[in-house]
N, C-alpha and C positions, 0 to 999 in steps of 0.2 A: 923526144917525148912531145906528143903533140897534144895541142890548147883544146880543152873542150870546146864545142862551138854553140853557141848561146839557142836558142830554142827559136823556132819563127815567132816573128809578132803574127799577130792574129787581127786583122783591120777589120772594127764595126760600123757600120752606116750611123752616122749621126741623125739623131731623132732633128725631127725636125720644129725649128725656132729656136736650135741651138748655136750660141754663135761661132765658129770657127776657133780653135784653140782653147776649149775647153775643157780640162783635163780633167774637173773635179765632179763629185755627183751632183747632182742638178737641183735631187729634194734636199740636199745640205747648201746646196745655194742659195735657195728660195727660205731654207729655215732661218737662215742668218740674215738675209737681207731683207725679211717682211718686216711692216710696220705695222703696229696694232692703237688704236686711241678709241676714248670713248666720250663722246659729245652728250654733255646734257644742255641741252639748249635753253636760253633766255626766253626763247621765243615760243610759246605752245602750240602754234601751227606753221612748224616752222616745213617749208618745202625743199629740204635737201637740195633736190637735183636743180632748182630753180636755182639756191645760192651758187653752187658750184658754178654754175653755168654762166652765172650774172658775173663772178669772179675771176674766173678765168683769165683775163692777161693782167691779173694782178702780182705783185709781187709778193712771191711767198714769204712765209713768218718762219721762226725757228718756235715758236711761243709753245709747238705742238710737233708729238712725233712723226705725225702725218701734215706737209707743209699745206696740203690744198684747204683741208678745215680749221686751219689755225686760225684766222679771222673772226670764225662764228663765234660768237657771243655767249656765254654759258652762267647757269646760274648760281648766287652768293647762298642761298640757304635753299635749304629741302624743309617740309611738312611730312609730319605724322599722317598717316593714312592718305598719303599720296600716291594718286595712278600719274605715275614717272615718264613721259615718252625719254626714251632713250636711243643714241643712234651709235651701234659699233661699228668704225670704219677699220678698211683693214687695204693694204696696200704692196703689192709684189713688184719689186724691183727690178728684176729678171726679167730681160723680152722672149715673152711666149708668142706662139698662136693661137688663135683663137679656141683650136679644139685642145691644145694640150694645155691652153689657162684654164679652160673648162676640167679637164680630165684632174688638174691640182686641187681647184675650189671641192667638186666632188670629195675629195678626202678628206678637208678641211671639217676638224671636230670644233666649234667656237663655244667658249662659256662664258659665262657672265654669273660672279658672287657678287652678291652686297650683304655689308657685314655693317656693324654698328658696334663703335667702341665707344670707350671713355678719352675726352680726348684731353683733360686737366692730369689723369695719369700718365700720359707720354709724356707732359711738360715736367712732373714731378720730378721723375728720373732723369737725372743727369747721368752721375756716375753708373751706379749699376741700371741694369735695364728690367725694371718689373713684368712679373708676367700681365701678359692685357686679357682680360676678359672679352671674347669678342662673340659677337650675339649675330645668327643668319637670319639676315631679313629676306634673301630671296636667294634661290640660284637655281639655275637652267643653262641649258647648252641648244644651242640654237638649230633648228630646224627649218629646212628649206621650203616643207610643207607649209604648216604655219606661218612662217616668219620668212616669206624673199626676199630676194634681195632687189632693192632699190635701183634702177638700168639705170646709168647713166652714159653721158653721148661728150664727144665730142676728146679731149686730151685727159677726163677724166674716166675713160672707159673702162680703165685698167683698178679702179678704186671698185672694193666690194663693200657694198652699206647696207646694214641691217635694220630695223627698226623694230624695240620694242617694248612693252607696256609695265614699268617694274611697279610691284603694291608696294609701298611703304610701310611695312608695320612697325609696332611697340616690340622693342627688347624683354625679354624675359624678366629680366631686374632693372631698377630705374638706374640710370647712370647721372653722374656730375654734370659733366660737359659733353653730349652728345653730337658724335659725328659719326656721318656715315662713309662707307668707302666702296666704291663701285669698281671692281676688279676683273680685269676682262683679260683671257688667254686663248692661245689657239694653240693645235696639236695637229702635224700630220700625220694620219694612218696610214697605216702599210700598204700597199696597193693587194687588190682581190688578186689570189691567184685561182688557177681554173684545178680542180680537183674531181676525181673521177666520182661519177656517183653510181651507187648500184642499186638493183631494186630489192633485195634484200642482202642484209649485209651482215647476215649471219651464215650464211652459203654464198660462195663465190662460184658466181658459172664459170663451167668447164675446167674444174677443177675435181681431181680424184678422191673422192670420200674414203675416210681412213677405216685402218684393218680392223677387221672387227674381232676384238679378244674373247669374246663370248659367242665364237663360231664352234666351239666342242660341244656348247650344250645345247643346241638345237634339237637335235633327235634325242631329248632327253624326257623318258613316256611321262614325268612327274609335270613338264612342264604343258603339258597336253601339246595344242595346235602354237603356241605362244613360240615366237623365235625371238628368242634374248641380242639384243645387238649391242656393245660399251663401244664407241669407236676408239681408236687410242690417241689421237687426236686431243682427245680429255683427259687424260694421264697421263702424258709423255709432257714436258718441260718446253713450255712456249716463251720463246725469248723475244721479248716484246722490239717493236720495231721502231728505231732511232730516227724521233722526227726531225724534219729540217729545221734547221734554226730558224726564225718567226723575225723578221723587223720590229724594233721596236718604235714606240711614237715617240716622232720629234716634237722637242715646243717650238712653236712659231716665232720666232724673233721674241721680244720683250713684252710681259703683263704688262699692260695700259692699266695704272691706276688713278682716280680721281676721288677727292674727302672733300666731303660737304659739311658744314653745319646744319642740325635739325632741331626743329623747333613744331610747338603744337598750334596750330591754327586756334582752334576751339577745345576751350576745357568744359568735359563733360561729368555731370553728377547726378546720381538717381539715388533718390529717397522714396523711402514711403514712410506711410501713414494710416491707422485705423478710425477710420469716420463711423460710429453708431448710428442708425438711422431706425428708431424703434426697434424688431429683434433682428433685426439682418446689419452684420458689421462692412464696412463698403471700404475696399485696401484702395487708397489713391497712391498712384506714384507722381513723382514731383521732379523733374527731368529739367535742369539747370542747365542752360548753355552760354557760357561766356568766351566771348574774344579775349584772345590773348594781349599784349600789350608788348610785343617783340618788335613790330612794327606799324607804320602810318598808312596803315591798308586797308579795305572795305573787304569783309566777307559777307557774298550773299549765299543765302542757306536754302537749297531748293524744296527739301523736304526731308521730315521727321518722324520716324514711324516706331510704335513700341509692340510688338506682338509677345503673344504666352501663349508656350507649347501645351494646346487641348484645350485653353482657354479663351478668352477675349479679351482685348484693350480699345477702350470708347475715349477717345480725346474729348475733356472737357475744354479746349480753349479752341483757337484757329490756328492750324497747321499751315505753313505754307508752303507752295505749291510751285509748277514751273512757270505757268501765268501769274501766279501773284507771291514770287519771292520774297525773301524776306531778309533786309539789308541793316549790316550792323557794324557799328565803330570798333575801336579795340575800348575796352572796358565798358559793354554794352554787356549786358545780365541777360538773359530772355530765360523763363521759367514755361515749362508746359508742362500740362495736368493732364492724365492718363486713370481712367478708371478700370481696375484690374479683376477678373473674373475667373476664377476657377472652371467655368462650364459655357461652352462655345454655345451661344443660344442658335446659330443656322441648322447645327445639325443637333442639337440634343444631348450629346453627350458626357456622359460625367466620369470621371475618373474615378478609381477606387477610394474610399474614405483614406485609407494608409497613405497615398501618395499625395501630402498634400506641399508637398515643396514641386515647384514646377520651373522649368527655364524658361525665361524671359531675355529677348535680342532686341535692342535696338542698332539701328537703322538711320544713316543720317547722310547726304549729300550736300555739297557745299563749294562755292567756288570763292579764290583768293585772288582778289585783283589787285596784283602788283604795281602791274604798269598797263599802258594800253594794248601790248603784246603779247605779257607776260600772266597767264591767269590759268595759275595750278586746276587741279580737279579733285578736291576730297571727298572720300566715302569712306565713312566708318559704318565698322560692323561688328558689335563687340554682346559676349552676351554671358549672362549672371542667372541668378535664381533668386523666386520668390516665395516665401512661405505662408499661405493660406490658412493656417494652423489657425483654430481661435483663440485669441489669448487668455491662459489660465484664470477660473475664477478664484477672485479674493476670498482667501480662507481665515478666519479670525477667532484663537483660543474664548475660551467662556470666558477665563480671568488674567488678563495680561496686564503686567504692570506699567506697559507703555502707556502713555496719554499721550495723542495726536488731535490736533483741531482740524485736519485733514488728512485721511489714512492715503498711504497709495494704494492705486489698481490691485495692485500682488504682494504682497509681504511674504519677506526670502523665513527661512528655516532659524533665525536666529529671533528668538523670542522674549521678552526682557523676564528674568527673574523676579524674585520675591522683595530680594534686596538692594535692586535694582530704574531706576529714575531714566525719563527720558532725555536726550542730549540738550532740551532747553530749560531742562531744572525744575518743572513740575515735577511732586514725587507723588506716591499714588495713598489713595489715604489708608491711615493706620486705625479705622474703628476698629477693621477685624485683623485676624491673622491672614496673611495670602498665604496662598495655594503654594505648592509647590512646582517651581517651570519643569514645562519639558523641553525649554531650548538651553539658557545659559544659568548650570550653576556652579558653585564654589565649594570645593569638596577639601577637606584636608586630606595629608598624604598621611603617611604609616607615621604612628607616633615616634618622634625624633627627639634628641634628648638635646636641650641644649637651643631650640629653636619653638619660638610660637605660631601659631596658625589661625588662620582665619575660619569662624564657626559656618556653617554651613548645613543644608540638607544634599541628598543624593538622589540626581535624576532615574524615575525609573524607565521611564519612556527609550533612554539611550539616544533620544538628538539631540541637533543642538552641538555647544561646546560645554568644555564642561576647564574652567580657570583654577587656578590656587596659588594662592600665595602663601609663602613663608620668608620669615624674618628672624634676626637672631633678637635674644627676650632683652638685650642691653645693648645701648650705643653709647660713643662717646660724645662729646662737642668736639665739632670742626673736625673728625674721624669720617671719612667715609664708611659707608656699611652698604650693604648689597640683600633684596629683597629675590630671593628667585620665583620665577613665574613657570608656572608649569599649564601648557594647551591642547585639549585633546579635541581633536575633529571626529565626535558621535555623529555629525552630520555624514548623508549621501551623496555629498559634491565638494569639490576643491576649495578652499577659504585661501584670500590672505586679508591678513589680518593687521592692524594699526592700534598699539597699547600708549596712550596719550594721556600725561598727567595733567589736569587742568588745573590755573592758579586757585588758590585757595579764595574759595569767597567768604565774605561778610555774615555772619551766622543772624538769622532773620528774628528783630526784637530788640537787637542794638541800637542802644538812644538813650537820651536823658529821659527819666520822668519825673515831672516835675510836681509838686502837692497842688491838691487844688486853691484856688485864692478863696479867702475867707470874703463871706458877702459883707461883713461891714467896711471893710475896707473899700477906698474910694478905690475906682478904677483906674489904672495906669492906662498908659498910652501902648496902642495896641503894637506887639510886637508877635512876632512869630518866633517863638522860642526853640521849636526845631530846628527852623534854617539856621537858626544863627550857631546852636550847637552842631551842629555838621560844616558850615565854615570854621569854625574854630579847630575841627577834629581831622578836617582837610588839610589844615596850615600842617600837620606833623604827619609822616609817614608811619606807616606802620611795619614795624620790626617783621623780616621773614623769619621764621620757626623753623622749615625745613624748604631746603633746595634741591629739588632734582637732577640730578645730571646729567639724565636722560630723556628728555620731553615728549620725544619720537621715537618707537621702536618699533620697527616692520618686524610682523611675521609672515611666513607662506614663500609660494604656495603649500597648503598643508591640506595632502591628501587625506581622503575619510579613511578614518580608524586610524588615525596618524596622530604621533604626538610631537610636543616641542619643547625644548626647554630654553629659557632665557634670563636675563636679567636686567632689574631696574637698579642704579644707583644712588642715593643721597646721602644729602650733608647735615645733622642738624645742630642747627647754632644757638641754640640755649636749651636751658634742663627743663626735665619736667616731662610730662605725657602727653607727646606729640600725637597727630593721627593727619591724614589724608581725608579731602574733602570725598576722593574717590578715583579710578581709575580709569578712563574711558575706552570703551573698544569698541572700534570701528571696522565693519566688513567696508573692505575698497571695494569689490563688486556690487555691491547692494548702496553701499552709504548706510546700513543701518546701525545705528550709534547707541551701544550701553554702555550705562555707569556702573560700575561694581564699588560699592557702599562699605560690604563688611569686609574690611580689610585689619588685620593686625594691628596691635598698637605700636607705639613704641615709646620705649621709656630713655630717653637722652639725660644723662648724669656725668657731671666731670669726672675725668680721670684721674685727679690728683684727688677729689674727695675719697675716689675709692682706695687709693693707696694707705690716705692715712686712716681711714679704717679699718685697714686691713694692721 
């Protein structure tokens, strides 16, 4: 029996810059042994090829995955709306030539993310590992058009450096401790293979067109001159043709990643404001810029600009400029005033009456002097809306029970009732009867048997809120008892609401009166006989009657045509017929504050008196 004999070896010409005894593929060479790192440099003009080149017989660092850039200098914190120079080097281990280094770079896909986490959550987690929210502030893959590469000469020839410009922005949501992380990879593509091309590729030249199944009905008199053609080609079962398998992309040796700390140079703020100026209202905005206080650094601020889309912005103060910057400490304030226009006066034009909310950008340049080598470059550009709307006119009932010694601008939907006093204890006078509100009144519920109710009229108008209270008709002492509150929103907008028991005050007329002194009597030595009865009446506290338990009770939000139900609890601590001085309610949107007056009585009686009457 004889040995099968092994198959010839088949000898290929080795490419050339490959070195002798090289068994393995060459892009899994180069994949494994590149280096990738990413330099953000100390230095803002800083000249790559020049350091390399000044460094050169120095002794390399391990501090970096690339030894020649180890040395360079890089920087401790990043700024918000920072233009980033950034340099990605990248380094092949592998002795090529010059055309087949070139024919690798060619392939070479290079990206660059930056991402912005939280970086007090990494620290949080010890044991398990939280998910991170991570926010993209920039990412791009590097082009050879735009973005060349850096030539460099001499032992660093073989090093590929890119350069380029990252915007720094704001995260979506604010974060704790913000860091950024600059994330740099590279990818070998497949090499181009050559593939035929034709010039139409739904007919293949010199190729046989298929049989035609609709050759009987040719001479067919119905179809006139028409010759029918189906090739079968299109009905016969085309088995599609098994492509070659495709290379897939390598990653280049190791992600270069590098985390910064970020911090805001300048904190910005835009207010407005309605200036009256006889009948025309004048919207100023009011543009806040303060230095941070992260560090012991001078920002100068080259220029401040506020534009509105269709409209105009007239700086009422002095702007500064690239000739006459403008230089600030960290906790340095600078405020600038901007007068805002709905109607662009160059060209005339006015927007529609409806559209009167318009975007407004501001615009801000600035530079951060670190060190005397080190001076970032900030541009912010961030933009909002303003509304030109005029503000509602003050509408005020014929007969409201509020008294104010200054009304405001606009008065909300909640209007004080009949029985009703304003939050500083002016009540309104009782020569006549008032009117009945159309914002806040007090309605009893369906007659309940067993419980009292507060008297009341019934709004017809339907705004407004509309309260009620009830109470059971007996309490005990030192029994809790429960008053339930009932809130209806007849109002067109969302309320919440604050129901606030205020302490009882002093009923107005308490005092001693004293007879008057008879005129034959000699005159005493002059005394002030009230003060001295109000010291005397000071020295002893006055017993509480009834205690609240609940001081504060938030309602809402409570939508319109919506109701609520809730409850107040008290204590009362001796007999007799208590009452409340009143109930207060407060709109939190507004701040507008009533008192509700007619509330239930109640009648507090011992418990054991009832027993033995019974």
């Amino acid at each position: 029996m004889t040995e099968p004999t092994s198959p010839p070896t088949i000898t290929r010409p080795r490419p050339p810059g490959v070195p002798h005894g090289h068994r393995r593929n060459l892009s899994t060479e180069i994949s494994e042994t590149a280096r990738l790192d990413v330099i953000v440099p100390d230095d803002s003009d800083l000249d790559i090829a020049a350091v390399l080149a000044a460094n050169e017989g120095a002794k390399p660092s391990i501090s970096s995955s690339v030894p020649a850039v180890a040395h360079i200098k890089q920087r401790d914190h990043l700024f918000y709306d920072e233009k980033l120079p950034v340099f990605v080097v990248l380094e092949i281990l592998v002795q090529l030539d010059d055309n087949l280094y070139q024919h690798y770079l060619n392939r070479l896909a290079v990206s660059l993310e930056v991402t912005a986490v939280d970086g007090r959550r990494q620290q949080q987690s010890h044991n398990a590992r939280a998910p991170e929210t991570t926010h993209v502030l920039f990412q791009t893959t590097i082009n050879e058009e735009t973005n060349p590469r850096i030539p460099l000469g001499g032992a660093h020839k073989r090093l590929a450096v890119w350069k380029l410009e990252v915007p720094l922005g704001h995260p979506k949501s604010p974060l704790n401790n913000p860091r950024v992380s600059l994330v740099c990879s590279a990818t070998l593509r497949p090499a181009d293979t050559q593939k035929p091309q034709f010039e139409d590729e739904y007919i293949v030249s010199r190729q046989p067109t298929g049989i035609n199944l609709l050759e009987p009905f040719v001479g067919d008199p119905y179809l006139g001159h028409e010759a029918p053609r189906l090739s079968a080609s299109r009905v016969s079962r085309v088995i599609p043709v098994t492509q070659a398998p495709q290379q897939s992309l390598r990653p280049l040796g190791y992600a270069a990643k590098r985390n910064f700390g970020i911090i805001p140079a300048i904190n910005i703020r835009l207010r407005y404001s309605r200036v009256p100026q006889g009948t025309k209202i004048n919207t100023i905005a009011c543009l806040d810029l303060e230095v941070t206080t992260f560090g012991d650094y001078t920002v100068t601020i080259h220029h401040v600009n506020v534009a509105v889309a269709g409209g105009s912005a007239s700086a009422l103060s002095i702007l500064p400029t690239k000739e006459d910057p403008m230089s600030c400490r960290p906790r340095d304030d600078t405020t600038v005033l901007f007068q805002l226009s709905p109607t662009d006066p160059h060209n005339g034009t006015t927007h529609p009456v409806t559209s009167s909310i318009r975007q407004l950008s501001v615009t801000l340049g600035a530079t951060a002097h670190i060190s005397p080598h080190c001076n970032p470059e900030i541009s912010t550009y961030w933009t909002t809306t303003v509304d030109f709307a005029p503000p509602p006119a003050p509408t005020f009932p014929s007969h409201s029970g509020i008294q104010r010694a200054h009304r405001p601008p606009s008065l909300s939907s909640i209007v004080h009732g009949a029985t009703v006093a304003s939050s500083g204890g002016i009540r309104p006078p009782q020569l006549h009867p008032p009117a009945s509100s159309p914002g806040v009144v007090f309605t009893p519920p369906p007659d309940t048997s067993g419980y009292a109710t507060s008297n009341s009229t019934v709004s017809q108008s339907g705004l407004g809120l509309t309260v009620t209270f009830t109470g059971p008709p007996r309490v005990y002492v030192g029994e809790q008892f429960i008053w339930s509150v009932f809130v209806v929103n007849r109002s067109n907008r969302t309320r919440k609401l604050a129901l606030i028991v205020p302490p009882k005050r002093k009923r107005a007329g308490e005092g001693k009166n004293l007879p008057p002194t008879p005129g034959g009597v000699p005159a005493e030595a002059v005394v002030e006989e009230g003060m001295v009865f109000q010291v005397q009446r000071g020295m002893h506290l006055e017993p509480a009657e009834l205690v609240p338990l609940v001081n504060d009770l938030r309602i809402g939000p409570l939508m319109p045509s919506a109701c609520h139900t809730t409850e107040l609890r008290f204590v009362a601590l001796t007999t007799g017929l208590l009452a409340l001085d009143g109930v207060r309610v407060v709109d939190l949107n507004t701040n507008e504050t009533t008192d509700c007056k007619e509330l239930p009585c109640i009648l507090s009686v011992e418990r054991d008196a009832v027993k033995a009457e019974a």
